[in-house]
N, C-alpha and C positions, 0 to 999 in steps of 0.2 A: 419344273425348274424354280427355282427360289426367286423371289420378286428383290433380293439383293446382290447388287452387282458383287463379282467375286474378283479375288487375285488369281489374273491368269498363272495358269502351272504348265509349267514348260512338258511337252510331251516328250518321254525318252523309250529307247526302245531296246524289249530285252535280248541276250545274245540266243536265247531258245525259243521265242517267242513267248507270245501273253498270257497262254492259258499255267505253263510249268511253272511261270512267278508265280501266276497268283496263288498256284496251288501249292506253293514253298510258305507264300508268305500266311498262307491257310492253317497250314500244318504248325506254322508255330504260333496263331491265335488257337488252334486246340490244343496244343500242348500246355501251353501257362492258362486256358480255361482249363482242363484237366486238375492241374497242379492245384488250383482257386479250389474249385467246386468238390475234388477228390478225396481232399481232406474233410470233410463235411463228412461224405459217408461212411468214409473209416473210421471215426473219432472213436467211439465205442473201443473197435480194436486196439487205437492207439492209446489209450485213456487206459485198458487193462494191462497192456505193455508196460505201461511206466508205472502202474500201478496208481494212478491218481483215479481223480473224480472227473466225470464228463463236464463239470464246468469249470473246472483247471485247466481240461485238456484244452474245451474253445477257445483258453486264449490264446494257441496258434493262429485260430481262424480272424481274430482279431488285430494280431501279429503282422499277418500278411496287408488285411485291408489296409494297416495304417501304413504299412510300406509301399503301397499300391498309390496313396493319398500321397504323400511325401514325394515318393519317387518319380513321379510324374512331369513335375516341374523342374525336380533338378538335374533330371534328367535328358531333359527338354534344352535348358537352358545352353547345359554340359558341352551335348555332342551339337549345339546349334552350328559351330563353326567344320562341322566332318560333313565328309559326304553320308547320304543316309546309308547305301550300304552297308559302310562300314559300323553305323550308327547300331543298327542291325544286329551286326553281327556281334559287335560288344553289348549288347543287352542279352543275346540267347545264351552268351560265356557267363554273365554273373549270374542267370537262371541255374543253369546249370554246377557253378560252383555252390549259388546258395541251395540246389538239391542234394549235393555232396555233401556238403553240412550238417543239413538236416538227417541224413540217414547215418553220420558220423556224431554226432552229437548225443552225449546220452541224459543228461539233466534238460528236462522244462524248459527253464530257464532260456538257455544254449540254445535248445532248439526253436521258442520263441522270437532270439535273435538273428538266426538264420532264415527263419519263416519270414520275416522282417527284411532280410536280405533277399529272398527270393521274388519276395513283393515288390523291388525297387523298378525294376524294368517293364515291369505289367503296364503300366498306363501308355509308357513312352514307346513301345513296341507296339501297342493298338493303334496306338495314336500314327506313328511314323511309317506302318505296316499299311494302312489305309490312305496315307499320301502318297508312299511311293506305288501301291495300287492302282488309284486317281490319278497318276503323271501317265499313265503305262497307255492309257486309251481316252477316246476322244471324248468332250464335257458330254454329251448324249447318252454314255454311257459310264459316268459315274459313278453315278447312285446304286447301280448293279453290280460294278466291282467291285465297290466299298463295301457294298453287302454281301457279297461272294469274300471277300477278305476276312471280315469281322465275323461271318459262317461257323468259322473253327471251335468260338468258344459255344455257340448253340450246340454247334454237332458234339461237343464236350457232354453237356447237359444229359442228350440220349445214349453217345455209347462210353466214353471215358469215364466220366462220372458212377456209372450203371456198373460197370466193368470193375471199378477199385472195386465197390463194394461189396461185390461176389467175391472178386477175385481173393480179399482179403479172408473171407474162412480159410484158404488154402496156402495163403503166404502168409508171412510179416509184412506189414505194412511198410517197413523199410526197403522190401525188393521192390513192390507198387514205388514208390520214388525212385530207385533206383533205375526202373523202366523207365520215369520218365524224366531221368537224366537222359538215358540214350537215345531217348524223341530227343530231347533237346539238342544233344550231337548232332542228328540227324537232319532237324531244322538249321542249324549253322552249313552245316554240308549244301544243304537245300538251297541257302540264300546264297553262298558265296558261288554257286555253279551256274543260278539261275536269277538272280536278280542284276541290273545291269551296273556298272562302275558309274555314279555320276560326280558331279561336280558341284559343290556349294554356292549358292548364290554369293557372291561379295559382299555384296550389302550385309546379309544374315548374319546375325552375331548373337551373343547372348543381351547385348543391351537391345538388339531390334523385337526380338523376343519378349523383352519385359515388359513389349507395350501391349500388347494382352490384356496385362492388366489396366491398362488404362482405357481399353473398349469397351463402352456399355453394353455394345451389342454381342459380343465376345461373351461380359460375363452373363449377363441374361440369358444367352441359348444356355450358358454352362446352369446358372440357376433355375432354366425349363427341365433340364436331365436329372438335376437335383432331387427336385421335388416331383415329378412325375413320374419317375420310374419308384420311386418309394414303394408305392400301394404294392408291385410285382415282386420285389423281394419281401413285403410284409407277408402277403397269403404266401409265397412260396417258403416262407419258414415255420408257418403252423400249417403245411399242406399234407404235411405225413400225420400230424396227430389231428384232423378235423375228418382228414379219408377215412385213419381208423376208429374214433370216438364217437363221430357225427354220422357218418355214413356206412360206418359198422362195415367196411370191407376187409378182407383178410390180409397178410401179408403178400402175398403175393399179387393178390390186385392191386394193392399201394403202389410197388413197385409199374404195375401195367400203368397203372395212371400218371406215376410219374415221367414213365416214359413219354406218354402221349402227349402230356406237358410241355418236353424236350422235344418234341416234333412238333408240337403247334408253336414251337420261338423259331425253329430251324425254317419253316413253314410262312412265317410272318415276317422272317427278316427276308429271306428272297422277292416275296410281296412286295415289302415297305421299299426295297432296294429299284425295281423295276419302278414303283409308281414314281417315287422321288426324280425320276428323271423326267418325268411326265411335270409335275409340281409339288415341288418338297414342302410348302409352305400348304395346301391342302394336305398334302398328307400326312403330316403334322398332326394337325388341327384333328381332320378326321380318324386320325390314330389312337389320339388321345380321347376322343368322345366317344370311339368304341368301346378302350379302356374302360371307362369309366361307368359304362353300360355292362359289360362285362361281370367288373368288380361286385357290383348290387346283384349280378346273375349267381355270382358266387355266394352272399349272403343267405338270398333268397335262397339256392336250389341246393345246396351242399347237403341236406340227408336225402338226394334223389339221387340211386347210384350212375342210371345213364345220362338223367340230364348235366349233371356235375362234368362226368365224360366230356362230354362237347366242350363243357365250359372249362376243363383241362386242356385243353384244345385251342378254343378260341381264345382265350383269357390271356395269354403270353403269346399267342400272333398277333395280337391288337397292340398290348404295350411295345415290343419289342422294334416296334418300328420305329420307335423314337430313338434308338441307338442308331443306325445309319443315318437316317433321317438329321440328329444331330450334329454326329461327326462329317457330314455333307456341308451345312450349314456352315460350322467354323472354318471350314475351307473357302467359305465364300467372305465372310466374314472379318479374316484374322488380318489378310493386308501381309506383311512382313513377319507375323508371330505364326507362322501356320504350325511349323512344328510342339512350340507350345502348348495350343490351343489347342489341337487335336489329342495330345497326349491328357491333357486337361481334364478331355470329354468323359475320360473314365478313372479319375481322381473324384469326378463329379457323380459316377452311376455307382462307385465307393460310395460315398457319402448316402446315396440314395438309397443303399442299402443298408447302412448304420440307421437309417431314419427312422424305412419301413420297418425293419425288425423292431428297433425301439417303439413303434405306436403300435405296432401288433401286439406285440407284450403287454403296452399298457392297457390294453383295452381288454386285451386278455385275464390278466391281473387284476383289472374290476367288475371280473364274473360277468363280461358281458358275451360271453361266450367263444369258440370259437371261428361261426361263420362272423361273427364281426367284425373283423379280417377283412372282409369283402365291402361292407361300406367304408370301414377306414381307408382303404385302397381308396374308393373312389374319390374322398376326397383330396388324396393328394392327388391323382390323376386331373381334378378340376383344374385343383391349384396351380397343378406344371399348365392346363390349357391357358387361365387366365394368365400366367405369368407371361405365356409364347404370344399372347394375343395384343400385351401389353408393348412387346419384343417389337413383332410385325408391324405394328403401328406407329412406336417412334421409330421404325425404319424410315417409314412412308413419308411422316414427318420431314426428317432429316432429309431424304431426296425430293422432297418437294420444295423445300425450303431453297 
């Protein structure tokens, strides 16, 4: 448990019991993790569709993150005065229109702006999906449903993600959206049958909201996710060309490895999820140092086919704790801005990902190979510890004082 006192959350109880929310509110963190991550493996496809170049096409993928960034807070802010169900529910409808869009649209352009649209609700739905989660069951088990919540976009990684990009030799990539407008139907149906009707705090509004920004310790977890989850999106965007260059595997063990990849976050976040209830501020801590052990194992080991393995494996169950972990924390945190804050959390692991890709590249780009990925990783991993340890401590400050 977090050594910072939190804003109690009113317990509410669902009309079908606990397990069919969460697993509503599941279903639609792997649908928009699908939608994120799915693009990525079709691009090729999509990129011959329209007849561009694969890096014309990525700025869909750029598209969305910056919608993702944007959409978080004003979406936070928006629905601060609704109940969340309903909150909910109007974020899986402009999902779902901005998928319509996308698959209606036929210029770049257009569909950049839609991608943009589809991105707006991503943060604020992680974010609002794992509070109304956390209200459902008692503080002892938190940190397990947030991470049972947050699940969806892991379990994305292994079969959604894996899924477009097969599935794409046999469709258009427009039907791949298409399907996963009708997840997103389907997730609306989910939440309105099985998540419960609640009630807005009074108090709550969008100016109680804005004080978020005025918490040091609000933005500081949000600059621990910042900069610590970096290093995981850097190797994970030169992890298809270091498998095949450096480790000389074939197509199809790529794919095996990235699987395994996708099971060691799905793997790590249930971990990080159970321990955080035990002590989120250790698990933290030791999350990130495994990270960053890790990272240097990837460096070192990436032309050893099986040791690399493991490290496909362990490399993203160590970082990936720091997303529950996190989004635990600003719950504890936030005071009055929880919905905010939480939506926040992953405006924040956006950014983290704009960072690592960008140092990966750079270091790429100065012929320092591809396993250098893996100490650049670990230094932001440091970085996110020293920043959480900076965190922790004017906590300690502050209530001792």
């Amino acid at each position: 448990m977090s050594q910072t006192e939190t804003a109690s959350v009113k317990l509410i109880r669902p009309p079908h019991g606990v397990y069919p929310a969460i697993i509503a509110l599941m279903l639609g963190t792997f649908t928009i993790g699908t939608g994120e991550f799915g693009m990525m493996g079709i691009l090729p496809a999509f990129a011959h569709a329209l007849n561009i170049s694969l890096g014309q096409a990525s700025e869909v993928i750029s598209a969305y993150a910056l919608g993702v960034v944007v959409g978080a807070p004003i979406m936070a802010i928006a629905g601060a005065h609704l109940p969340r169900r309903t909150v909910l529910l109007l974020l899986l409808l402009l999902f779902c229109i901005g998928n319509i869009g996308t698959i209606t649209c036929s210029s770049l352009i257009s569909i950049e702006v839609m991608r943009f649209i589809t991105g707006l609700p991503h943060g604020a739905y992680f974010g609002i999906a794992a509070l109304t989660g956390a209200s459902m069951v008692e503080r002892a088990r938190r940190g397990r449903t947030v991470g049972m919540v947050l699940s969806g976009i892991m379990i994305s990684t292994v079969i959604g993600s894996p899924l477009s990009t097969f599935m794409v030799q046999y469709v258009s990539w427009e039907v791949i959206y298409g399907a996963l407008t009708v997840l997103g139907l389907l997730c609306i149906l989910g939440v309105a049958l099985f998540i419960p009707a609640d009630r807005p705090e009074k108090h709550v509004n969008a100016l109680s909201e804005l004080t978020a920004f005025k918490n040091p310790q609000v933005l500081l977890t949000l600059f621990t996710g910042a900069i610590g989850f970096g290093g995981l999106f850097g190797v994970y965007t030169f992890l298809t060309s270091g498998l095949s260059e450096v480790t000389h595997l074939s197509a199809w063990m790529v794919t095996l490895y990235q699987i395994v990849w996708g099971c060691g976050m799905v793997a790590g976040n249930a971990f990080g999820g159970a321990m955080i209830d035990r002590n989120l501020d250790r698990t933290t801590i030791l999350g990130l140092i495994a990270s960053c052990i890790f990272m240097l194992a990837f460096w070192l080991l990436l032309p050893f086919k099986e040791a690399i393995l493991l490290v496909c494996f362990l490399l993203p169950a160590a970082t990936i704790i720091l997303s529950p972990a996190m989004q635990t924390r600003l719950m504890d945190v936030a005071g009055d801005a929880q919905t905010l804050a939480a939506s926040l959390n992953h405006s924040a692991f956006n950014i983290a990902n704009a960072l690592g890709a960008w140092f990966a590249a750079l270091l790429v780009d100065h012929n320092l190979g591809l396993h250098a990925v893996g100490w650049g990783g670990a230094l932001l991993s440091a970085g996110g510890l020293v920043i959480y340890l900076i965190t922790i401590g004017l906590a300690r400050l502050h209530k001792a004082a």
